[in-house]
Backbone bond lengths (Angstrom), bond angles and torsions (degrees), N, CA, C in turn:
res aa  C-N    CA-C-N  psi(-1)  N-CA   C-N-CA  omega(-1)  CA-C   N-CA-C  phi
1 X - - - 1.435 - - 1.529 107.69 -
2 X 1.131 123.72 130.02 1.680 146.35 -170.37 1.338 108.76 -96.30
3 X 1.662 129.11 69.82 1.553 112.22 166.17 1.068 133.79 -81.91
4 X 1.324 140.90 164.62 1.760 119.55 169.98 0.999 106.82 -104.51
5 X 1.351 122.90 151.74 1.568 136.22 -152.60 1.978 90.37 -93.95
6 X 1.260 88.32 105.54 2.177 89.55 160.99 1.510 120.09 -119.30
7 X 1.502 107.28 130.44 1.432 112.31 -174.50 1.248 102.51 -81.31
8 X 1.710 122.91 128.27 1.699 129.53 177.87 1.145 98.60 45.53
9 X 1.805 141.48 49.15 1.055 132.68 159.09 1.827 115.56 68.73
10 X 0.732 95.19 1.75 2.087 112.15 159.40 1.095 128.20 -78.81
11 X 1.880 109.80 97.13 1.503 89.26 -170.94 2.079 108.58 -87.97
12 X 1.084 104.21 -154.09 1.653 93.85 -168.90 1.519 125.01 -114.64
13 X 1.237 87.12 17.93 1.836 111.48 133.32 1.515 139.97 -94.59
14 X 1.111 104.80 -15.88 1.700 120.15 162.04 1.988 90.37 -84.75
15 X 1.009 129.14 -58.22 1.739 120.08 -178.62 1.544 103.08 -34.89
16 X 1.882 87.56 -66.89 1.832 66.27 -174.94 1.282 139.52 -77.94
17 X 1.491 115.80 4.75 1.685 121.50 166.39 1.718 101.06 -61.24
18 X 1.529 119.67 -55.75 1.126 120.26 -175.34 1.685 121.54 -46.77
19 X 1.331 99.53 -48.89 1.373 116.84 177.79 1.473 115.20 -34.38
20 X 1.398 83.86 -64.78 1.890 113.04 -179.43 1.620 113.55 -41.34
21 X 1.323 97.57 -55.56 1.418 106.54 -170.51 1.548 94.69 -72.65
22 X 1.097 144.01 -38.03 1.251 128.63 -172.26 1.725 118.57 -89.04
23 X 0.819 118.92 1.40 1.901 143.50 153.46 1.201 88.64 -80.71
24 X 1.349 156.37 -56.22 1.537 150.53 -137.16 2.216 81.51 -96.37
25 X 0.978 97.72 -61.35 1.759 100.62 -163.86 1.254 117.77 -60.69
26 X 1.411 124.05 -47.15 1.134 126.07 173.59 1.596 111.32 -106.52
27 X 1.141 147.58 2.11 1.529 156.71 173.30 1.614 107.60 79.15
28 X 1.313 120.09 -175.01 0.952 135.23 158.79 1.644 141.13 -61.00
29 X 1.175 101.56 -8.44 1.818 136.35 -169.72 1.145 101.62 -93.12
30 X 1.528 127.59 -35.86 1.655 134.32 -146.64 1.754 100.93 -137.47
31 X 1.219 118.05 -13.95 1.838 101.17 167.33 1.706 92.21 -76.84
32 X 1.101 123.98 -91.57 2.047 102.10 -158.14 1.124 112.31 -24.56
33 X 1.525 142.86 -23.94 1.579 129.45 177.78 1.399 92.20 -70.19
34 X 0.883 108.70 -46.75 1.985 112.15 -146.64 1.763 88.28 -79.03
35 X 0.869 128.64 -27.34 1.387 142.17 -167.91 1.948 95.12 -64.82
36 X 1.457 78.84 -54.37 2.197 84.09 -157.32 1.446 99.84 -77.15
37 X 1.663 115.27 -22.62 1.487 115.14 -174.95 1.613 91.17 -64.13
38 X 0.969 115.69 -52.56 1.644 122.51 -153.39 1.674 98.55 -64.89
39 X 1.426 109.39 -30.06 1.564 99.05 -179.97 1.552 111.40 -77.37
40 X 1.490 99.82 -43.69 1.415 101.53 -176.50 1.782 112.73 -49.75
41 X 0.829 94.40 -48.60 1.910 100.13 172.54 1.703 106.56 -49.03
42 X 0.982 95.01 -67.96 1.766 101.47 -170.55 1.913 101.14 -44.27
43 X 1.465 118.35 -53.36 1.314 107.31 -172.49 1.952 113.81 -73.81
44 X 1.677 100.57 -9.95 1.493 94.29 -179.07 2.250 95.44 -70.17
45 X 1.212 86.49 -46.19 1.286 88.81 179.32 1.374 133.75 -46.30
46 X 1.355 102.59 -55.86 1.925 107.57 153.87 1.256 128.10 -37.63
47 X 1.709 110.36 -50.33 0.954 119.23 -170.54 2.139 104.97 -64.99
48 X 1.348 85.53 -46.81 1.923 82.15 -166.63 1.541 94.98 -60.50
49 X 1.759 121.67 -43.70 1.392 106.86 -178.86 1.673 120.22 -35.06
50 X 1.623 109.64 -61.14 1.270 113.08 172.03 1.175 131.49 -43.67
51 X 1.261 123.41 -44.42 1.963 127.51 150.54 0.985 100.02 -19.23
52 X 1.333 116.08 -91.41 1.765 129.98 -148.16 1.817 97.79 -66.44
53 X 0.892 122.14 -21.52 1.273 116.19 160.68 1.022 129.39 -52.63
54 X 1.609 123.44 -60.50 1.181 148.93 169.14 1.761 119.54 -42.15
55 X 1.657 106.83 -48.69 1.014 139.58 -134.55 1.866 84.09 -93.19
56 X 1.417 104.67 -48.33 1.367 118.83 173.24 1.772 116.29 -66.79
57 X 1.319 108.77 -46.38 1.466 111.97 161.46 1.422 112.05 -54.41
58 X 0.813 122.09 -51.12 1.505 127.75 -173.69 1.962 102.70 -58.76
59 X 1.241 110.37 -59.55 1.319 105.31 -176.32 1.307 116.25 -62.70
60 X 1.288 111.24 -47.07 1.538 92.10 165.71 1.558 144.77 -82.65
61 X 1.120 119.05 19.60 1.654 146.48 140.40 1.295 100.96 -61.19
62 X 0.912 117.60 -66.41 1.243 114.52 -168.72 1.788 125.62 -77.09
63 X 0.750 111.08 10.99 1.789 137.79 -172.24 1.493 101.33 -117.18
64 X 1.776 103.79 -43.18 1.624 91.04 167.87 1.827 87.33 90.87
65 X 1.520 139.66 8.97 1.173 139.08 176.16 1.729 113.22 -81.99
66 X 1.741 90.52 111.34 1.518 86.38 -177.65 2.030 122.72 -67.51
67 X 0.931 121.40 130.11 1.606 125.47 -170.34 1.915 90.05 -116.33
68 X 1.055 108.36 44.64 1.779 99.82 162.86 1.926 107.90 -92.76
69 X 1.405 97.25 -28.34 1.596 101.20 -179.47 1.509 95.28 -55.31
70 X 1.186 120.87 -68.01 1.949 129.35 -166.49 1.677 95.13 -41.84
71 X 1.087 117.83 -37.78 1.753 120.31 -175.52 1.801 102.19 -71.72
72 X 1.071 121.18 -41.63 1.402 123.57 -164.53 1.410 88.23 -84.04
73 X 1.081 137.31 -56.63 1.674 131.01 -169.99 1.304 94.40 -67.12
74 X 0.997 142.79 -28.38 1.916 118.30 -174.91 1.475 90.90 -88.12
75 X 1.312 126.82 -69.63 1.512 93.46 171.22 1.293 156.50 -31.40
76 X 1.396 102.22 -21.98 1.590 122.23 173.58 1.863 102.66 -74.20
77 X 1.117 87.18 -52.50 2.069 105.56 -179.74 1.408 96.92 -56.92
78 X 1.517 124.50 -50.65 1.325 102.21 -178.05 1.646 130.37 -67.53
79 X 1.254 115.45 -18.76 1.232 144.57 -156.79 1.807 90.96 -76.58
80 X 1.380 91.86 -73.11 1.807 101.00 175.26 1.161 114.56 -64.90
81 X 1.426 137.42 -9.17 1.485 134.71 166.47 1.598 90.54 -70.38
82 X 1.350 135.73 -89.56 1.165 138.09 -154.50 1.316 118.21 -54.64
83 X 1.608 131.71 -25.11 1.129 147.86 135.49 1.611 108.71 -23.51
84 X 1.425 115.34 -75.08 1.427 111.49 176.88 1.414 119.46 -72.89
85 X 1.409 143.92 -0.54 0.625 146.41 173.22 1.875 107.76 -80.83
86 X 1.484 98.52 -44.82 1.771 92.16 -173.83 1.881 86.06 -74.93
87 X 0.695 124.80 -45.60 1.833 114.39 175.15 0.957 118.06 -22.60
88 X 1.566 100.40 -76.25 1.944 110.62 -169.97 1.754 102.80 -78.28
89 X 0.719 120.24 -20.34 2.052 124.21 176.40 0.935 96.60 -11.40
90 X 1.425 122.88 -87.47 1.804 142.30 -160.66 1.683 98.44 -82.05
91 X 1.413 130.15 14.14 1.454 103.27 -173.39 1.702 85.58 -111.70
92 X 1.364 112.04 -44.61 1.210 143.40 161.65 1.988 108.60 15.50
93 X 1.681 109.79 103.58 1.823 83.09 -178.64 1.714 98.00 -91.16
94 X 1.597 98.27 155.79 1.713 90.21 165.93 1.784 104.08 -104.69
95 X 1.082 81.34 164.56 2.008 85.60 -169.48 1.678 101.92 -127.95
């Protein structure tokens, strides 16, 4: 089965309406600012995600809290994802 990949349900003719209009709103002078602001945010964001990640790994090492259950339940979740997936395959509408 052949799907096309859409981000938040956007296909990439709605992108480029958006695009457009935002070259039209702010010009050509002001998307690369707005561009690098928007990245710079996104990697501060990664970055703090990864902290608290860490920060959480770390505490529980150190607590000595076993997390093999969290391993067996995503495996279980994955198991029944792909399960329903060969299910719904052929029932599956494309839009």
């Amino acid at each position: 089965m052949i799907q096309s990949a859409t981000f938040l349900f956007i296909s990439g003719g709605e992108i480029g309406v958006v695009l457009l209009i935002i070259l039209m709103v702010f010009g050509a002078d002001k998307v690369p600012e707005i561009a690098r602001g928007l990245g710079k945010g996104m990697r501060t964001l990664k970055d703090a995600t990864n902290d608290i990640k860490g920060e959480i790994t770390k505490s529980v090492e150190q607590h000595g809290i076993d997390t093999s259950v969290t391993k067996d339940v995503n495996e279980e979740l994955k198991k029944v994802k792909d399960d329903l997936e060969d299910f719904t395959g052929s029932v599956r509408r494309k839009f």
